[in-house]
C-alpha positions as MATLAB code, in Angstrom:
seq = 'XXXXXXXXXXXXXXXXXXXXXXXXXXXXXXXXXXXXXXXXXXXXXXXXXXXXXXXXXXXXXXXXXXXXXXXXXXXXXXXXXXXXXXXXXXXXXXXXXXXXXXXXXXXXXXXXXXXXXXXXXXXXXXXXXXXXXXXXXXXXXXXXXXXXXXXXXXXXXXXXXXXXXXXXXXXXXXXXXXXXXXXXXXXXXXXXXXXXXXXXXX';
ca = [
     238.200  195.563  -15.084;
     238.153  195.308  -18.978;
     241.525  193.563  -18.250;
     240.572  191.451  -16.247;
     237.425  189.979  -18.201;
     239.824  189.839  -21.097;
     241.867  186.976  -19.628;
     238.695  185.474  -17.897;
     237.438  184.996  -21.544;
     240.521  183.977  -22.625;
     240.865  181.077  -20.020;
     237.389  180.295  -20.899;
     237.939  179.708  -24.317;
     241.111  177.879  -23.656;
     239.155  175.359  -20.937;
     236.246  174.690  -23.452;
     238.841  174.250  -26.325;
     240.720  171.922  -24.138;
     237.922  170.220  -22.755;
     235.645  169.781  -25.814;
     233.094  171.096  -22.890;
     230.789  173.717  -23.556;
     231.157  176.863  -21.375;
     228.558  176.748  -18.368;
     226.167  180.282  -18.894;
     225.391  180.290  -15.003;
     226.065  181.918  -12.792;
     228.023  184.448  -15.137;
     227.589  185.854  -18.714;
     230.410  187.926  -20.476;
     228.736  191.284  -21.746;
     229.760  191.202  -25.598;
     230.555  195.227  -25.710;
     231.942  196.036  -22.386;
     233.724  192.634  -21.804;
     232.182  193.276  -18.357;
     230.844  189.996  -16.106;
     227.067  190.132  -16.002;
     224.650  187.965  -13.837;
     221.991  185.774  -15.264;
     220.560  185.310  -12.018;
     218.332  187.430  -10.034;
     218.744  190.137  -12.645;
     217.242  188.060  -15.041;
     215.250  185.132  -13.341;
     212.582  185.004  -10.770;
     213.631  184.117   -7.312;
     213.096  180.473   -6.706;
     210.524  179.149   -4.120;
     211.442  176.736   -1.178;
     209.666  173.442   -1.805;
     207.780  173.840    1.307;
     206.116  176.459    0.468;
     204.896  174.638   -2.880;
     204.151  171.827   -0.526;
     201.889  173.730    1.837;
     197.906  173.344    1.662;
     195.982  176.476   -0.303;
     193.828  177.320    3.084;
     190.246  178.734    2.191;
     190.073  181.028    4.790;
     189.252  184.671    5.136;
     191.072  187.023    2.863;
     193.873  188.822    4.408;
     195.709  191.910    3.179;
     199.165  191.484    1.551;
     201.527  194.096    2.001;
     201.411  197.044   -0.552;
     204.366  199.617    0.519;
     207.350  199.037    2.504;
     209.228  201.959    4.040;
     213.037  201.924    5.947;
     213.135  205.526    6.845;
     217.380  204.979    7.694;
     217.982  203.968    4.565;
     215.484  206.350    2.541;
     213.667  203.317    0.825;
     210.064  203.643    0.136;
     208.392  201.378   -2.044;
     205.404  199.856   -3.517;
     204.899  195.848   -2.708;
     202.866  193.577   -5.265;
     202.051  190.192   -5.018;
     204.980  187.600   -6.975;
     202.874  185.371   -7.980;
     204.618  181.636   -8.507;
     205.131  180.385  -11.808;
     206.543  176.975  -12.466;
     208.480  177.209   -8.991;
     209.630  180.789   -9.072;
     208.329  183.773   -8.000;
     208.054  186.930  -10.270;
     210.381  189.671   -9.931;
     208.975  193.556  -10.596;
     211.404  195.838  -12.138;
     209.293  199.054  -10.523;
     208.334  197.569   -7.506;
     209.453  195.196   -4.614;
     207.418  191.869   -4.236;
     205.497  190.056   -1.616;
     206.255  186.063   -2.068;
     202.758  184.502   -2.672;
     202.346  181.857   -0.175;
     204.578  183.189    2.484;
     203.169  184.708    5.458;
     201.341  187.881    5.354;
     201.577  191.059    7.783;
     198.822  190.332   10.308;
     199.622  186.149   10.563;
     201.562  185.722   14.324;
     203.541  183.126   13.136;
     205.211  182.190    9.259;
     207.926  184.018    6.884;
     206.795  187.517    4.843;
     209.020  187.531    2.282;
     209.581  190.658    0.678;
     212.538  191.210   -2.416;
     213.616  193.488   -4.835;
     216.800  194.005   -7.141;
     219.521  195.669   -5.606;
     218.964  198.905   -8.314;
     218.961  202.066   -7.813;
     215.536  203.028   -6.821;
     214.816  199.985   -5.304;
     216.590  197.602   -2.661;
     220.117  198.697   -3.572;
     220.487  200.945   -0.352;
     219.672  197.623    1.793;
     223.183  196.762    1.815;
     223.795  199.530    4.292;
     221.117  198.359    6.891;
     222.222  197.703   10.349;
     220.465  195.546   13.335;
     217.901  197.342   14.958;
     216.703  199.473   11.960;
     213.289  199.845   12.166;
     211.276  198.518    8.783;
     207.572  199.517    7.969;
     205.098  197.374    5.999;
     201.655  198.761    5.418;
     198.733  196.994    4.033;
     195.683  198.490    2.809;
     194.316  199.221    6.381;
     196.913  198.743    8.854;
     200.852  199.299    8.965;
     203.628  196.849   10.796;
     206.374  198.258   12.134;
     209.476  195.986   12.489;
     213.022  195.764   13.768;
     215.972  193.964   12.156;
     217.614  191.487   14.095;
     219.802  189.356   11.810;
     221.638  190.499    8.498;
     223.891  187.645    6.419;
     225.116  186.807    3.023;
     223.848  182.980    1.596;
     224.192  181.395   -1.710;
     221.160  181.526   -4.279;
     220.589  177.888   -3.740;
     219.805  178.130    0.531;
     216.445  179.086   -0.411;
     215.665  177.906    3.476;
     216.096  181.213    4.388;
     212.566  181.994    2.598;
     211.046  178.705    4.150;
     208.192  178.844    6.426;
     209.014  179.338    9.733;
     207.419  178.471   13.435;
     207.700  182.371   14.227;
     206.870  185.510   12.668;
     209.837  186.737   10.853;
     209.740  189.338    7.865;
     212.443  188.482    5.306;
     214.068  190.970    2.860;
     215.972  189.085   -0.171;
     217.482  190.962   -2.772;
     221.279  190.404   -4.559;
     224.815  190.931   -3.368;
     228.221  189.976   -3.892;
     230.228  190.005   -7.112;
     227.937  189.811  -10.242;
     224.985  189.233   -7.837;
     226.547  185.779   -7.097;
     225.436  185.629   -3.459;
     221.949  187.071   -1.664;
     221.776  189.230    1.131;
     218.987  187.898    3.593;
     218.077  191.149    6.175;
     215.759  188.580    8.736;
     213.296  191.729   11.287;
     210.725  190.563   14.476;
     207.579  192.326   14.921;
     207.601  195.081   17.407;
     203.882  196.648   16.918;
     201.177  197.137   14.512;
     199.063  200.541   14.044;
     195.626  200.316   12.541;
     194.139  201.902   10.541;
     197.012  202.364    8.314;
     198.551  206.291    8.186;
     201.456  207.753    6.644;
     204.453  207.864    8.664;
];
């Protein structure tokens, strides 16, 4: 690996020497001790918001519950959920905690996109990459708990930020990072199957 990254850096410096351009920091940044590939990505950046959701009117209605814990019993994942607030088009990322994507859909709506993401650490959504279709996927709220089932699992680039778009249905979205130096996102898309009130531990 340490090979490797040695000739990557060396081509690098050859192509900006050659080019009199400077070397582009994204996706990739070269680790000045290990020589290793990092990503300045989602390891380091908030995820970015689909512009619908920007676009889409700040209803005053009555308060609804956003999703506190979310629980995958195949893949021993149990977390907390706070709210990702959006700041200037992005939405926060928690190192202790996954995050609920303000302005997405929340647990009880019948219809819209819950967004829920986390890195892919240790501790957190790192284990997702193992999920298979019909896993079963909790979310509980402060009163009530959702249990769903995963239907569609696929690999996008960070810019197809449709996949975390509103949607017609309701659809709960996992997001967190995959592929080599967290170049690519893995998208884990689950349908409601029933919803258990008031909320209890599993």
């Amino acid at each position: 690996m340490l090979l490797a990254s040695g000739f990557i850096l060396v081509f690098l410096a050859f192509y900006t020497s050659s080019t009199g351009k400077k070397t582009p920091e994204e996706p990739y940044k070269i680790d000045e001790v290990s020589g290793e590939i990092l990503s300045t990505s989602f390891a380091n950046e908030p995820v970015k918001v689909d512009k619908k959701l920007l676009e889409e009117p700040n209803k005053k209605t009555q308060p609804k519950s956003p999703p506190v814990r979310i629980v995958i019993p195949s893949l021993e994942i149990d977390l907390p959920v706070k709210t990702a607030n959006i700041v200037n088009g992005y939405w926060e990322v928690f190192s202790d905690s996954a995050g609920f994507g303000q302005g997405s859909a929340y647990p009880e709506d019948n219809q819209g996109n819950q967004v829920i993401f986390a890195h892919a650490r240790k501790g957190l959504f790192l284990p997702l990459r193992d999920i298979k279709q019909g896993a079963e996927v909790m979310v509980f709220t402060s009163d009530k708990w959702y249990s769903y089932t995963v239907e569609e699992i696929k690999e996008v680039l960070p810019s197809q930020t449709e996949v975390i778009a509103p949607t017609d249905d309701s659809v709960l979205t996992l997001y967190t990072c995959s592929g080599y130096a967290d170049s690519k996102r893995l998208i884990v898309k689950a349908k409601k199957s029933r919803e258990i009130s008031p909320s209890i531990t599993p």
